[in-house]
PDBQT receptor file of N, H, CA, C and O in Angstrom, charges set to zero:
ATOM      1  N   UNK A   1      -9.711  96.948 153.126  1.00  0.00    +0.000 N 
ATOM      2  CA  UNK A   1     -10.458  95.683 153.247  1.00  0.00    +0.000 C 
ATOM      3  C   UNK A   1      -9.603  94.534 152.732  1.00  0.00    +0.000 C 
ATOM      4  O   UNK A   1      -9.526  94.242 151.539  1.00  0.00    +0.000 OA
ATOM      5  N   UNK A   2      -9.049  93.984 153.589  1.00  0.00    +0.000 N 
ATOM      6  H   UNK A   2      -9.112  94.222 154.558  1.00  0.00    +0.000 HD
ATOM      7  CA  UNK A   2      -8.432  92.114 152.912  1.00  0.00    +0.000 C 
ATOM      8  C   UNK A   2      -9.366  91.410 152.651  1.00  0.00    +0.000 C 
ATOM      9  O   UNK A   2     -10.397  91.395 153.324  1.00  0.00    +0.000 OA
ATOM     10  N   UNK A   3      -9.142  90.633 151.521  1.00  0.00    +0.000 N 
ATOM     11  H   UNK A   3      -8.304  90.646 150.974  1.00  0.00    +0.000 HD
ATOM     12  CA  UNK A   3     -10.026  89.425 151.089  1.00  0.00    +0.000 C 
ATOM     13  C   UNK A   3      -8.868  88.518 150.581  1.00  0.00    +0.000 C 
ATOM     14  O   UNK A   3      -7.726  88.827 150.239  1.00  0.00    +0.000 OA
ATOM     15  N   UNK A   4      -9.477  87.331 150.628  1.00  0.00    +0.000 N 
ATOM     16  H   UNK A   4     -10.405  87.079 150.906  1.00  0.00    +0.000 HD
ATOM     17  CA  UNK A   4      -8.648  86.259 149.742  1.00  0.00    +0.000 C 
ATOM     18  C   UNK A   4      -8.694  87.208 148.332  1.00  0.00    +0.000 C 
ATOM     19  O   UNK A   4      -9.338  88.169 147.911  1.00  0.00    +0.000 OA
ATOM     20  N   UNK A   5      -7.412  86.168 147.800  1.00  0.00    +0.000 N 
ATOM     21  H   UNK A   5      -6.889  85.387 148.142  1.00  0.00    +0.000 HD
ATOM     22  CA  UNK A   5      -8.161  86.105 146.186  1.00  0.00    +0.000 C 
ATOM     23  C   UNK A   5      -8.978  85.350 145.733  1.00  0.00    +0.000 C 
ATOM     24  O   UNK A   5      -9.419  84.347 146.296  1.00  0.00    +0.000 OA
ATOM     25  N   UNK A   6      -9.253  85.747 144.699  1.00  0.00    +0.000 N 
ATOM     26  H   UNK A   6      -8.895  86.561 144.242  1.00  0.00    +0.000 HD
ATOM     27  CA  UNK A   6     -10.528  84.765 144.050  1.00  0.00    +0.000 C 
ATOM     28  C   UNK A   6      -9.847  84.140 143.165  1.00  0.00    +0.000 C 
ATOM     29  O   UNK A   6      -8.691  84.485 142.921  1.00  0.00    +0.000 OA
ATOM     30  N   UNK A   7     -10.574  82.886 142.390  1.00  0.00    +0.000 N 
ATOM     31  H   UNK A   7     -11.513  82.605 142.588  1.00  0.00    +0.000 HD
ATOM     32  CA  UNK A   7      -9.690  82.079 141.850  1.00  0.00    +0.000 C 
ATOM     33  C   UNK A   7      -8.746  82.189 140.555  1.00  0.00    +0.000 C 
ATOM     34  O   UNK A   7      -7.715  81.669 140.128  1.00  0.00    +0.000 OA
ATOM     35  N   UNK A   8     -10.363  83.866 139.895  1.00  0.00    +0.000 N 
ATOM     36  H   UNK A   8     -11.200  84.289 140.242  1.00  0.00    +0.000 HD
ATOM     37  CA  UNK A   8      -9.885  84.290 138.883  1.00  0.00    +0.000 C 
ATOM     38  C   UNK A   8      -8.723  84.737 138.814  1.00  0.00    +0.000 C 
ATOM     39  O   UNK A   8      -7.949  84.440 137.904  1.00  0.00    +0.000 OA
ATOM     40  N   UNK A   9      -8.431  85.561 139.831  1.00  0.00    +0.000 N 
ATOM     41  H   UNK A   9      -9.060  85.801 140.571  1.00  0.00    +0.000 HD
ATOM     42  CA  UNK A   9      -6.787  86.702 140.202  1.00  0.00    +0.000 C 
ATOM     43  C   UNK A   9      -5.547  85.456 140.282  1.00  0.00    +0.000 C 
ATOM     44  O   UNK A   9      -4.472  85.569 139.693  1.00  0.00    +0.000 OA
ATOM     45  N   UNK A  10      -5.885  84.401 141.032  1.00  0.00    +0.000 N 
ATOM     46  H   UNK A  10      -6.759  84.310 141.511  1.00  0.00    +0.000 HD
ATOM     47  CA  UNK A  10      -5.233  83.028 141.567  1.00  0.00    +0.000 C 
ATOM     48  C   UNK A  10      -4.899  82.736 139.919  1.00  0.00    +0.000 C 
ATOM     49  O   UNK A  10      -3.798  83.106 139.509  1.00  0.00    +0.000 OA
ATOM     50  N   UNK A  11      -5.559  82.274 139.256  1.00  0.00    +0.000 N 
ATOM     51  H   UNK A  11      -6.453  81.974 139.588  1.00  0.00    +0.000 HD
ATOM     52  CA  UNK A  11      -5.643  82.528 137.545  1.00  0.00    +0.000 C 
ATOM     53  C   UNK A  11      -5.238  82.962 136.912  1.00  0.00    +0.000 C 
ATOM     54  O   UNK A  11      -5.074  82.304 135.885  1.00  0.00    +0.000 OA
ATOM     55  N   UNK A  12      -4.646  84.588 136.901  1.00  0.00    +0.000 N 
ATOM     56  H   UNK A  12      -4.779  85.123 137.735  1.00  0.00    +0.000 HD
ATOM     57  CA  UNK A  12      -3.958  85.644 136.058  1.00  0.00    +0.000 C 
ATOM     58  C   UNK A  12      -2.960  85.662 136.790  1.00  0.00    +0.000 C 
ATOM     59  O   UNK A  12      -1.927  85.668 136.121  1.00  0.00    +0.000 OA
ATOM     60  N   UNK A  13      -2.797  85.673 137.861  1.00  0.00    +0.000 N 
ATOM     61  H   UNK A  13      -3.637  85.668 138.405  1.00  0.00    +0.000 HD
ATOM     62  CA  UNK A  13      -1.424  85.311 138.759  1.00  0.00    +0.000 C 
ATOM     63  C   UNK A  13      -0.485  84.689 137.797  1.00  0.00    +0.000 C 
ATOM     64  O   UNK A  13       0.558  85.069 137.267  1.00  0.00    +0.000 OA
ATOM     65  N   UNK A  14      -1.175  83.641 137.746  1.00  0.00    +0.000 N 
ATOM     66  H   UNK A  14      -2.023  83.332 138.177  1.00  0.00    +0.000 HD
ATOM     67  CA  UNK A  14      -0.150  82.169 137.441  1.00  0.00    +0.000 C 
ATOM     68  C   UNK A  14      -0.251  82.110 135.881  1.00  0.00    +0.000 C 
ATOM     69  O   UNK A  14       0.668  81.410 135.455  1.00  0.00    +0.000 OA
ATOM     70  N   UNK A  15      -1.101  82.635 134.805  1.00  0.00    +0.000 N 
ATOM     71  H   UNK A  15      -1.847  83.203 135.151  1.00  0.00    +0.000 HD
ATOM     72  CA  UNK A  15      -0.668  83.244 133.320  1.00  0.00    +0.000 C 
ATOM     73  C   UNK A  15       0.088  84.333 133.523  1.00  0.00    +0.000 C 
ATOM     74  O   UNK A  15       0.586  84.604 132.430  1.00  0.00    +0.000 OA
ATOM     75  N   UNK A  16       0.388  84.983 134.206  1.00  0.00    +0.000 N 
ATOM     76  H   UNK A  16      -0.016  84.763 135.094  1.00  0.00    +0.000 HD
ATOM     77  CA  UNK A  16       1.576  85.997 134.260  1.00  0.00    +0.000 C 
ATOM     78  C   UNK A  16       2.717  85.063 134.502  1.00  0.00    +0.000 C 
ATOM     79  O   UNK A  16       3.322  84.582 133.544  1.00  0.00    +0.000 OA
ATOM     80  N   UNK A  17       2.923  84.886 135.284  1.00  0.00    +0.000 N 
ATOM     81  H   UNK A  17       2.432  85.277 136.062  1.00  0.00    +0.000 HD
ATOM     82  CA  UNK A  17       3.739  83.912 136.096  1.00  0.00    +0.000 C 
ATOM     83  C   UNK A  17       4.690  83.009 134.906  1.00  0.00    +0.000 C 
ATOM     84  O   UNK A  17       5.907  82.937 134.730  1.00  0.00    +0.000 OA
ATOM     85  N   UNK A  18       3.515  82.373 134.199  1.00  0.00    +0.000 N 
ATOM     86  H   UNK A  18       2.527  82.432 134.342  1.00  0.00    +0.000 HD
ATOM     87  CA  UNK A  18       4.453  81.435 133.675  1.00  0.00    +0.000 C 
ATOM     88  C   UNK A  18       4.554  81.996 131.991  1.00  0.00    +0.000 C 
ATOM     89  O   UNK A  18       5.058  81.280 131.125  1.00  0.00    +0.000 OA
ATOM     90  N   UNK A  19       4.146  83.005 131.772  1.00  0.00    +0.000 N 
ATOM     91  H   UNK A  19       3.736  83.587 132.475  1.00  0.00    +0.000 HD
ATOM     92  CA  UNK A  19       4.346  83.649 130.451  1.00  0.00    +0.000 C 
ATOM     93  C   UNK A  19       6.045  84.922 131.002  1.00  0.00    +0.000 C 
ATOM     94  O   UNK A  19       6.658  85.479 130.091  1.00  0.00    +0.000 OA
ATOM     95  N   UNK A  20       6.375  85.080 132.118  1.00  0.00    +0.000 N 
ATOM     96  H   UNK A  20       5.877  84.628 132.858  1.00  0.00    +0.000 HD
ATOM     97  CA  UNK A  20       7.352  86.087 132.070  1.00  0.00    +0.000 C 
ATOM     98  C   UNK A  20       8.182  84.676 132.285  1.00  0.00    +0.000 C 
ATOM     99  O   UNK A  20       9.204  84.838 131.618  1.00  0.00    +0.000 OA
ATOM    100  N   UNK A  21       8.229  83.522 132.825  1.00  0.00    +0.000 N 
ATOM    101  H   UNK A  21       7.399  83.390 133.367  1.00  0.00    +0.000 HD
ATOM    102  CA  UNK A  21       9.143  82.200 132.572  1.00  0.00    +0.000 C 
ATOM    103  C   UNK A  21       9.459  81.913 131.474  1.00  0.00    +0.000 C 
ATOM    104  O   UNK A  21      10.599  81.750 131.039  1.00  0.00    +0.000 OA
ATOM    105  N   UNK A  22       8.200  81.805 130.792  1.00  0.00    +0.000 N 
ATOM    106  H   UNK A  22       7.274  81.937 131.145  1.00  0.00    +0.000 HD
ATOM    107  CA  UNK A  22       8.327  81.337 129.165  1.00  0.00    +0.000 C 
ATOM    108  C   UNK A  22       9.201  82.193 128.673  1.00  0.00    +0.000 C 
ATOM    109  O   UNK A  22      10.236  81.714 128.210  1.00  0.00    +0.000 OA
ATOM    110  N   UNK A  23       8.987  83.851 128.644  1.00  0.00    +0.000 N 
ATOM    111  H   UNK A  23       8.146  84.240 129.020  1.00  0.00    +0.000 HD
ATOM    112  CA  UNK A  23      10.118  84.467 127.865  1.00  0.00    +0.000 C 
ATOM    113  C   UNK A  23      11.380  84.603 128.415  1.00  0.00    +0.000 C 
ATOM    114  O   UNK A  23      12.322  84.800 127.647  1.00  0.00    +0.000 OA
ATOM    115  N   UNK A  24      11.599  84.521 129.808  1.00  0.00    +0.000 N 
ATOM    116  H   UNK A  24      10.834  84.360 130.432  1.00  0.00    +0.000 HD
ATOM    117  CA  UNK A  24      12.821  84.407 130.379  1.00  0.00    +0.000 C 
ATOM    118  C   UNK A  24      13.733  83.261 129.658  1.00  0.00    +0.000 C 
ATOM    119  O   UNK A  24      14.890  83.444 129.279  1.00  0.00    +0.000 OA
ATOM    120  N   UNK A  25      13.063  82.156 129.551  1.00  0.00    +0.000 N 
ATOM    121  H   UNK A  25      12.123  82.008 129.859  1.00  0.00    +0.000 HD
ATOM    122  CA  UNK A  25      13.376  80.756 129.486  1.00  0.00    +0.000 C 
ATOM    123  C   UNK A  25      14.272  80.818 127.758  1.00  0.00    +0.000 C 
ATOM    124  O   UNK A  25      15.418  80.425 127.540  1.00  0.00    +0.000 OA
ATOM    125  N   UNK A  26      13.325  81.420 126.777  1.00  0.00    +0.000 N 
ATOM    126  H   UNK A  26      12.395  81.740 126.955  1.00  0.00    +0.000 HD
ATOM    127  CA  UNK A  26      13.418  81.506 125.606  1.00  0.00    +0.000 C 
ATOM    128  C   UNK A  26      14.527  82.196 125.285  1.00  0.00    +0.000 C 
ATOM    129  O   UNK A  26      15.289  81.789 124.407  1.00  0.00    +0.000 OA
ATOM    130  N   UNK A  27      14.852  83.926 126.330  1.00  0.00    +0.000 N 
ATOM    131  H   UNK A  27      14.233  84.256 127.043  1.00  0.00    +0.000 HD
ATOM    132  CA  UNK A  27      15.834  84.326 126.007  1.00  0.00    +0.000 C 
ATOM    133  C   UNK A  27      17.049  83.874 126.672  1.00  0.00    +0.000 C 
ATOM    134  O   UNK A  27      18.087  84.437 126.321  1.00  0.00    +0.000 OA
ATOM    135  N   UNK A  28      17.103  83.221 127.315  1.00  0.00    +0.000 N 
ATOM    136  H   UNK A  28      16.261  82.764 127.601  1.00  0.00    +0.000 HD
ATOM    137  CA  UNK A  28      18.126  82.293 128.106  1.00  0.00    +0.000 C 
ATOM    138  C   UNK A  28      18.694  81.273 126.635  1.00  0.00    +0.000 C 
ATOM    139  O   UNK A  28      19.735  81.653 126.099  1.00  0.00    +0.000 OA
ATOM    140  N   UNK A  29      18.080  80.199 126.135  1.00  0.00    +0.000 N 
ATOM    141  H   UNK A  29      17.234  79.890 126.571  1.00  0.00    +0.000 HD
ATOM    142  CA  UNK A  29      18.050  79.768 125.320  1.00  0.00    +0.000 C 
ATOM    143  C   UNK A  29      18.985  80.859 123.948  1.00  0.00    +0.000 C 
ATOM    144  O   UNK A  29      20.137  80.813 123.518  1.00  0.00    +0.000 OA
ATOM    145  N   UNK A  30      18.117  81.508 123.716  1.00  0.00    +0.000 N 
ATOM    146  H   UNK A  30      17.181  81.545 124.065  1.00  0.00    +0.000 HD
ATOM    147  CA  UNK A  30      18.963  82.339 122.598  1.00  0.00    +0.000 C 
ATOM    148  C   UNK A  30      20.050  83.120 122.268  1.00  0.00    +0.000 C 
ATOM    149  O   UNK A  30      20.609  83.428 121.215  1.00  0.00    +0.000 OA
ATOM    150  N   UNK A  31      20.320  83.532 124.286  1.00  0.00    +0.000 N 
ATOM    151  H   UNK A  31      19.866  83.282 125.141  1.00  0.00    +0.000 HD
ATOM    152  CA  UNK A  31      21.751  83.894 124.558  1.00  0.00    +0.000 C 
ATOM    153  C   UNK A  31      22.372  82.465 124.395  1.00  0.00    +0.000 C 
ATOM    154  O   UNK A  31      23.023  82.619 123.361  1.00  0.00    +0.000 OA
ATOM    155  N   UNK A  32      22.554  81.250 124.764  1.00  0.00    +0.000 N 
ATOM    156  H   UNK A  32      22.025  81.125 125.604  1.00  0.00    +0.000 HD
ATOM    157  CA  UNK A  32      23.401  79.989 124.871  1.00  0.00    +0.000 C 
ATOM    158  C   UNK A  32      23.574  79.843 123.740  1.00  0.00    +0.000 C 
ATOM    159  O   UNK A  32      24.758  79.746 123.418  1.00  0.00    +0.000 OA
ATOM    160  N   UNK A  33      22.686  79.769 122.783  1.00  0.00    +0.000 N 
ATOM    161  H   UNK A  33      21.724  79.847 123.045  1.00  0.00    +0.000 HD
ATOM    162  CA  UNK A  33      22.972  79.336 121.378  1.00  0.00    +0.000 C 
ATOM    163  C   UNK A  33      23.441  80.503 120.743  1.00  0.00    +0.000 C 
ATOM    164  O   UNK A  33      24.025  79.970 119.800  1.00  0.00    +0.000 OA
ATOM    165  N   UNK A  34      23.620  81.829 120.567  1.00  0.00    +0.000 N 
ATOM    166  H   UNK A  34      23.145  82.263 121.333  1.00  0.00    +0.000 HD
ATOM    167  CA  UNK A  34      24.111  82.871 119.601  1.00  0.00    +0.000 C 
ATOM    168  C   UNK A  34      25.985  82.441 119.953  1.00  0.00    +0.000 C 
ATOM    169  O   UNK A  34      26.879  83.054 119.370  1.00  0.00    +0.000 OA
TER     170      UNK A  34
C-alpha cells in the first residue's frame, strides 16, 4: 500500500536529517582544529 507521508514522518525525517549534519558538521570542525 503507498501513501504519502504524514507530516509527522515528514518531521522525524528532517530531525534525523539535520541531527546526522549537526554531528557530521561538529566532527568536521574537530578534525580542522586538532
Amino acid at each position: 500500500m503507498a501513501s504519502a507521508l504524514t507530516s509527522a514522518e515528514v518531521f522525524i525525517a528532517l530531525v534525523v536529517a539535520a541531527h546526522a549534519a549537526v554531528l557530521a558538521l561538529r566532527l568536521s570542525i574537530s578534525l580542522y582544529e586538532a
